[in-house]
N, C-alpha and C positions, 0 to 999 in steps of 0.2 A: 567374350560376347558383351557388347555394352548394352547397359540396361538403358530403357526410357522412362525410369523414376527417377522424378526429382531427389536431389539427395535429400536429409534431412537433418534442416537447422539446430546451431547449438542451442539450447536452453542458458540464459541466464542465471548464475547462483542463487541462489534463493529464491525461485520463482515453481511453481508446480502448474502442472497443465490439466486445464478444465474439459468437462465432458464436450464443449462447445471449438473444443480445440483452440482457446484462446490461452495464453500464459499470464498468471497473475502474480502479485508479489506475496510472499504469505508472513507479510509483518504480523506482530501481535495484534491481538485484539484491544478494545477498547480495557476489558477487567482486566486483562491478563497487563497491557501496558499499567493500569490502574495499580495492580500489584506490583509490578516492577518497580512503581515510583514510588509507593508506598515503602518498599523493602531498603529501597535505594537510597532516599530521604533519611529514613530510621537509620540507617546503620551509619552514614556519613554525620548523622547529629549526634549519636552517643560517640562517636570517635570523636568528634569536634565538643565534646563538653568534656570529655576526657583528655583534650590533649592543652587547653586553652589553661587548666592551672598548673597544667606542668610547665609549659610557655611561659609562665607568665612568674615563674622563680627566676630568671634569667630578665626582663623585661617587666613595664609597666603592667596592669594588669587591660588598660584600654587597648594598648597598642597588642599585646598578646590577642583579644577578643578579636580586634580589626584583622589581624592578618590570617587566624585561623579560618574568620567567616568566608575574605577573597581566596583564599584555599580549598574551602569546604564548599562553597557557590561553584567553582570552576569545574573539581571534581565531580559535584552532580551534573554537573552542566554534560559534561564525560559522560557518566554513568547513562543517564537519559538518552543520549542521541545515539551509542552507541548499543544500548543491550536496552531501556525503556520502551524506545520507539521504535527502534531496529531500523535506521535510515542506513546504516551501512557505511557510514563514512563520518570521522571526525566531525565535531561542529565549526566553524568558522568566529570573527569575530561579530557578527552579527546576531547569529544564534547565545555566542557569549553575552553579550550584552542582553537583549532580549529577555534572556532567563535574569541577570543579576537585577533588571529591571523590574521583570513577578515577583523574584525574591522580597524586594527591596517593596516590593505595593503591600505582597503577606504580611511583612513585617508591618506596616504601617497600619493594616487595617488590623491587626492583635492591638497595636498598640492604642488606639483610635476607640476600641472595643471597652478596655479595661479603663480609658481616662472617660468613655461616658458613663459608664460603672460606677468610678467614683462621683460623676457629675449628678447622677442622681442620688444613690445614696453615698451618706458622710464617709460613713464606715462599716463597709461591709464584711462580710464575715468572710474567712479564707477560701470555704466550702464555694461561696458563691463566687468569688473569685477566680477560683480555681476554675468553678464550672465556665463561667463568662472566656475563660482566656483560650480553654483547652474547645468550647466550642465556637471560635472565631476564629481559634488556630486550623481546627479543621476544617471550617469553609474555607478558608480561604488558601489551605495544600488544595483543595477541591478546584478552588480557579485556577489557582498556579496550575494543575495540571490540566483544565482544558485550555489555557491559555497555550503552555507549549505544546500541547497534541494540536491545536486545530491551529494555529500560527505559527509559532516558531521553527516546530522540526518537521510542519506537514507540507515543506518544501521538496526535503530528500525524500520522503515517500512518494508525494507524486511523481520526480522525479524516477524514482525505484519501480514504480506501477509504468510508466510509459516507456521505462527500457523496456521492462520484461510483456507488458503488453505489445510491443513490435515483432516479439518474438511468438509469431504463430507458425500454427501447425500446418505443414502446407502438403496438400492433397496431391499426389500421383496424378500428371496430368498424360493419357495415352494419345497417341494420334487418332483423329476419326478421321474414319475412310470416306471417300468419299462416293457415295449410291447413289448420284445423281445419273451418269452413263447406265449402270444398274435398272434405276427405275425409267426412263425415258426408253432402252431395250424390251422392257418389259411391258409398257404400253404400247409402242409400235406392233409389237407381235398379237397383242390381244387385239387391236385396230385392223389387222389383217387379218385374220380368224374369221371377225365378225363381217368384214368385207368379201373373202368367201364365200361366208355362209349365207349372206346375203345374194350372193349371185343366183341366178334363175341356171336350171341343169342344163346341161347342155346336150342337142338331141345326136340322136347315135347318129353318126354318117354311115349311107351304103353303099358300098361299094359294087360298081358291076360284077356282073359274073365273068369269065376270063372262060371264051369258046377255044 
């Protein structure tokens, strides 16, 4: 017996379906991406400062630092688009660049931070120093990361949201009968009833009597 429901569409991976029967993408959230970058940054930096004097017994100690950085930039660049932002799919060389370009601003504005430092005072103390560098450094992971959430990787998420948003929930559509023959039957008869009953009675006929 073949049924008259419509079958029902696949669901995209990654995507969950809302009470409104619309499918959405269920990337991370903004803290929870926040975290990722955080965890993701950290651990790619203590490897990159652990790996750059090992590098660098074989090699110069500039060209050691150069090549671990384009190592250690690519791989977050990885890390980020792939488990950060949850876009789903490799970054390309646009997103590559992009990111080595934040990179590359963070780094200027630490360093931008610590020579106005010294521009006002001679000599300042390590403490302040340290304070000056470590909270420049942190503004500015802070733009690095909305810089690539809201431009660089928030390509493959729209893209990721308008797959799985095409993917709606689609309602059982039945045939309606059609009750037009139905009702136009069922006025005519009530039209004759009342024409009827309108009529005036009709009087008995007599018949002769039969000699």
């Amino acid at each position: 017996m073949n049924t008259l429901l419509a079958p029902k569409p696949k669901m995209a991976h990654g995507t969950r379906r809302t009470d409104s029967g619309t499918a959405t993408a269920t990337g991370p959230g903004p803290i929870a991406s926040f975290a990722r970058f955080v965890l993701c940054g950290g651990g790619v930096g203590v490897l990159s400062s652990a790996a750059v004097p090992l590098l660098a017994m074989t090699m110069p100690w500039a060209v050691s630092n150069a090549l671990i950085t384009v190592v250690s930039t690519i791989l977050c660049t990885e890390l980020h688009a792939l488990f950060t932002f949850g876009t789903g799919k490799r970054p390309g060389w646009r997103q590559h660049l992009q990111s080595a370009g934040s990179a590359t601003a963070a780094y200027v504005a630490t360093c931008a931070a610590v020579f106005i430092l010294h521009a006002v005072q001679s000599s300042p103390s390590m403490l302040t120093e340290q304070a000056v560098y470590l909270s420049a450094s942190g503004l500015a992971g802070i733009g690095r990361f909305l810089v690539l959430r809201v431009f660089v990787f928030a390509t493959g998420r729209n893209e990721k949201t308008a797959v799985a948003t095409t993917t709606t929930k689609t309602e059982p559509t039945l045939p309606t009968p059609n009750r037009t023959p139905l009702k136009w039957t069922a006025l005519k008869q009530t039209a004759a009833k009342r024409i009827v009953w309108s009529l005036p009675p009709r009087p008995a006929t007599q018949h002769p009597a039969l000699t």
